[in-house]
C-alpha positions, 0 to 999 in steps of 0.5 A, spaced: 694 461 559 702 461 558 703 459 565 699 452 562 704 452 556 709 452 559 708 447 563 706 442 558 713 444 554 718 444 561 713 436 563 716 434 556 723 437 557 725 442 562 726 449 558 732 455 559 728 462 559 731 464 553 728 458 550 721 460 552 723 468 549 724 464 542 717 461 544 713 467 545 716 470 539 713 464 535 706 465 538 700 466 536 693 464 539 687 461 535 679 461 538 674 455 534 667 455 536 663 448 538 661 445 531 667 448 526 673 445 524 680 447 525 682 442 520 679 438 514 683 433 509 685 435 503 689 441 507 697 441 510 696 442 517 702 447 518 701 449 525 701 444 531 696 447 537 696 448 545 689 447 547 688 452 552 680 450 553 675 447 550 675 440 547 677 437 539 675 430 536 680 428 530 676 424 525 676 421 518 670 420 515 670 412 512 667 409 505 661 407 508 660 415 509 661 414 517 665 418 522 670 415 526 673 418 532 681 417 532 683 421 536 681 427 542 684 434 545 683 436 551 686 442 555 692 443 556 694 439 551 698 439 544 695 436 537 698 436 531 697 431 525 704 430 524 703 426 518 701 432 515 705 436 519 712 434 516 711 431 510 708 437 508 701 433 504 695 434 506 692 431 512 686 426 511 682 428 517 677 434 520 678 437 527 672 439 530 671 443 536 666 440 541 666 446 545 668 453 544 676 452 545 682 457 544 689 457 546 695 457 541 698 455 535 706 454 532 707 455 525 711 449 521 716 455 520 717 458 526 718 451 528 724 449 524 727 455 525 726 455 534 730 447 532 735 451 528 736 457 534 737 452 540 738 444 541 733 444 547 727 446 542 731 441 537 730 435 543 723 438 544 721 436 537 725 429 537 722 428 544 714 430 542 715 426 536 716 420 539 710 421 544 705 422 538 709 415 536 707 412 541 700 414 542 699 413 534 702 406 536 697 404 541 691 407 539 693 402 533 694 396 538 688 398 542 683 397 536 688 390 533 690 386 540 684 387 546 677 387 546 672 391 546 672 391 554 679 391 554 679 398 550 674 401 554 677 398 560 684 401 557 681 408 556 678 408 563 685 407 566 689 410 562 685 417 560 680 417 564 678 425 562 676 422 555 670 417 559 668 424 563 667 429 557 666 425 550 658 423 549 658 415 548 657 417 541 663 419 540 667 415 545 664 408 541 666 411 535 673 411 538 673 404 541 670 402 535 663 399 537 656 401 536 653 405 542 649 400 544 655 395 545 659 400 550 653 401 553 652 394 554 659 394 556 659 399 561 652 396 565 656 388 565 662 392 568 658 396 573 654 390 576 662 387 578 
């Protein structure tokens, strides 16, 4: 399971050992069963997380009382709300697990003080911060400029482990279209 963090940190940027001997010194696991949630909206996020198995879905719940999908966590992978996360205030958002799922968690002081022992764990959180702009700022895009084909289409080719693992309840929430229209989009595309 270490073997997998390391290697999502070193993609990010390459690591010395002894910032991976700082890591180990601020890790800790967490295990969340199918159908409970990690986080709910009124709470600080205070840890960002290495999912080492299993499957989140971060979603928020609208004025019409509807559960609309913002974002997915699939292994291997970091989820952080860093609204949250560093502006110290409560998140708006519930993660629920979608299947039993584990791996590890970082606290927002351990962080801070990983960022005040070495330059390379400082670079890392710049360099991961602007990875969650950037996916933030394309899910914002997604949903204003393209189509709903064009969404699906984007998804497809760009995180084709979603298509393959979320329920299409779930991914048309995502996409921001009724089941029945990504239904209909996935028979269209299907007959080309």
């Amino acid at each position: 399971m270490y073997k997998a963090l390391q290697e999502a940190v070193n993609a990010i940027m390459p690591m010395t050992d002894a910032d991976f001997v700082l890591l180990d010194a601020m890790t800790s696991t967490f295990s969340v069963l199918k159908g409970q949630t990690l986080m709910e909206p009124g709470r600080v996020c205070t840890d960002i997380y290495f999912l080492t198995h299993g499957v989140f879905r971060m979603y928020y719940v609208d004025p019409d009382g509807r559960e609309i999908n913002y974002r997915f966590a699939l292994e291997n992978n970091f989820m952080v709300d860093f609204q949250s996360f560093l502006s110290r205030k409560p998140s708006h958002y519930y993660w629920q697990a979608m299947e039993n799922a584990r791996g590890f968690a970082f606290s927002y002081n351990d962080v801070q003080e990983a960022y005040r022992q070495s330059r390379n764990w400082e670079r890392f959180g710049r360099l991961m911060a602007e990875q969650v702009y950037q996916q933030v700022n394309e899910r914002i895009e997604l949903l204003q400029f393209l189509t709903p084909e064009q969404r699906y289409l984007h998804v497809v080719a760009t995180q084709p482990a979603l298509v393959n693992q979320i329920s299409q309840f779930h991914l048309s929430s995502y996409l921001g279209v009724t089941p029945e229209s990504l239904s209909r989009i996935r028979k269209r595309l299907s007959q080309h």
